[in-house]
Legacy VTK file of the C-alpha trace (Angstrom):
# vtk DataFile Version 3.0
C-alpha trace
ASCII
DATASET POLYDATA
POINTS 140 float
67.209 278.788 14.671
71.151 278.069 15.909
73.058 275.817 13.286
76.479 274.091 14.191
78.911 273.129 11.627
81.616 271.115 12.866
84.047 269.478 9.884
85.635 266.341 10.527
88.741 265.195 8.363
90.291 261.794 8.028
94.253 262.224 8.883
95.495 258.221 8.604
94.343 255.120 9.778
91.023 254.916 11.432
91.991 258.473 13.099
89.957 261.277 12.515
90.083 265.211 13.534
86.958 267.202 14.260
86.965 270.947 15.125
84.305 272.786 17.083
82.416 275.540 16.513
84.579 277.289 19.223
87.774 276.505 16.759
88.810 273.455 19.534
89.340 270.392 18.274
89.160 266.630 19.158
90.728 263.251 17.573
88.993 260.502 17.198
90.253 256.910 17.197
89.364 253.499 17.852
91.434 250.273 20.071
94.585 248.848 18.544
91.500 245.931 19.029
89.489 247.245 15.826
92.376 248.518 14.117
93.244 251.613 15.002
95.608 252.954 16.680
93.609 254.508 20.072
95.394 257.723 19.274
91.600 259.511 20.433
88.087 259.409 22.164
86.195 256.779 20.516
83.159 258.438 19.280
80.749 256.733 21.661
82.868 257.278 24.318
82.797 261.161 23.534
78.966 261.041 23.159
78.999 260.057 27.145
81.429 262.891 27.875
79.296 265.021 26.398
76.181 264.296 28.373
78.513 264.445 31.571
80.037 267.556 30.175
76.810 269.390 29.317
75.205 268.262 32.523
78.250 269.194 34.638
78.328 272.631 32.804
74.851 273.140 34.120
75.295 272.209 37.499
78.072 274.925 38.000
75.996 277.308 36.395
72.907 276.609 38.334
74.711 276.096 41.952
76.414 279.210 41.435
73.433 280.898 40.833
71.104 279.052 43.823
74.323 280.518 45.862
75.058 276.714 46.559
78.683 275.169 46.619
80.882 272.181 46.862
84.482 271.775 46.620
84.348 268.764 43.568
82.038 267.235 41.051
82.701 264.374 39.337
80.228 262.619 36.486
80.357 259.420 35.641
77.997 257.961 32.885
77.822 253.886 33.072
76.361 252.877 29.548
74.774 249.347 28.268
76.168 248.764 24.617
73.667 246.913 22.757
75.248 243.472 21.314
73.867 243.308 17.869
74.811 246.235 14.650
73.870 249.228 14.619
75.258 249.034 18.489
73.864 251.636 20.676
73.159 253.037 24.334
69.823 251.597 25.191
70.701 252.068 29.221
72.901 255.163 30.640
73.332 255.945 33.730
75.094 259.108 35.133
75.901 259.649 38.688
77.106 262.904 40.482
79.505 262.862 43.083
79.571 266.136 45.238
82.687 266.469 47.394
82.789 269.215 50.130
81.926 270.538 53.870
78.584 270.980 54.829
77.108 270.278 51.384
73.124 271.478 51.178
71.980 268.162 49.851
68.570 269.643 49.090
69.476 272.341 47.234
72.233 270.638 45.411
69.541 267.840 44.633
67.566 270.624 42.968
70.784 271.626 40.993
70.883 268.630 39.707
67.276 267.887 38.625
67.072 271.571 36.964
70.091 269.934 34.758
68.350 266.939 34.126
64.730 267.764 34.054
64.996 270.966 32.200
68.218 272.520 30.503
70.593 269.479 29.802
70.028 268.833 25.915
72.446 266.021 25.338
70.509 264.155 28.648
67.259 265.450 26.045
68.580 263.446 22.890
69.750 260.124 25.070
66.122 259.718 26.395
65.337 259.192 22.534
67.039 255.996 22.374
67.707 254.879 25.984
66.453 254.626 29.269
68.155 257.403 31.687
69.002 257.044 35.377
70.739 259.223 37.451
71.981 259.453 41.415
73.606 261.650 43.236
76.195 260.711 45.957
77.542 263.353 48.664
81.637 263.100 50.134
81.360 265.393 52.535
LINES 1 141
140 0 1 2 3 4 5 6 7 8 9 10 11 12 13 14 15 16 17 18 19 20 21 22 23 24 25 26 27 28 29 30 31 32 33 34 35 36 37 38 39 40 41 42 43 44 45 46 47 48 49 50 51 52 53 54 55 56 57 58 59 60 61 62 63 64 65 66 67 68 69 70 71 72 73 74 75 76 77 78 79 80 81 82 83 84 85 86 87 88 89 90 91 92 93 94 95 96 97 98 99 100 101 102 103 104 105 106 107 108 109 110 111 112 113 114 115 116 117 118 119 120 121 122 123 124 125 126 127 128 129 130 131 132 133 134 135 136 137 138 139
């Protein structure tokens, strides 16, 4: 079974530092609004990147090996906050944005649903506690 330790230390404020099991490192921070100092991510924030990120990562991945390409990808994750404590995601959704000439939209729709259907782990844990839709758009 894979274990990841990450280790997250308070440095002043409401700032924090968290490493990575890869040694990188993030800060963490909230708006001048809630009393910090927005010096970093805020940690819901960063759990959006990293559905966008892990997604993304496995689009690349896949494309490259269905031979398929496009000049850009962009993610962006729209997320409901829900108004009463504990707040949470309880709606996400994540659209891709393919940029490039001649873009194979079926095979790139493929790509895509691979991510989501199958490897993407983060998209895995949101659909525990909110409802998931994605679309895909194509710039060419």
């Amino acid at each position: 079974m894979a274990s990841n330790i990450v280790t997250t230390e308070w440095k002043k404020n409401l700032l924090f530092q968290s490493d990575n099991p890869n040694g990188a490192q993030v800060l963490m921070d909230t708006s001048f609004a809630n009393g910090g100092n927005a010096a970093g991510a805020s940690p819901k924030a960063l759990m959006l990147s990293s559905l966008a990120g892990y997604s993304g990562l496995d689009v690349v991945m896949i494309a490259e090996k269905m031979r398929v390409s496009f000049d850009d990808l962009k993610i962006v994750v729209e997320a409901n906050l829900t108004e009463e404590h504990p707040k949470y995601y309880d709606k996400v959704h994540v659209k891709y944005f393919f940029e490039g000439n001649n873009l194979d939209h079926d095979k790139l729709t493929k790509v895509v649903n691979l991510s989501i259907e199958k490897y993407c782990g983060v998209m895995e844990m949101f659909r525990q506690f909110a409802k998931v839709t994605t679309e895909i758009i194509f710039n060419n």
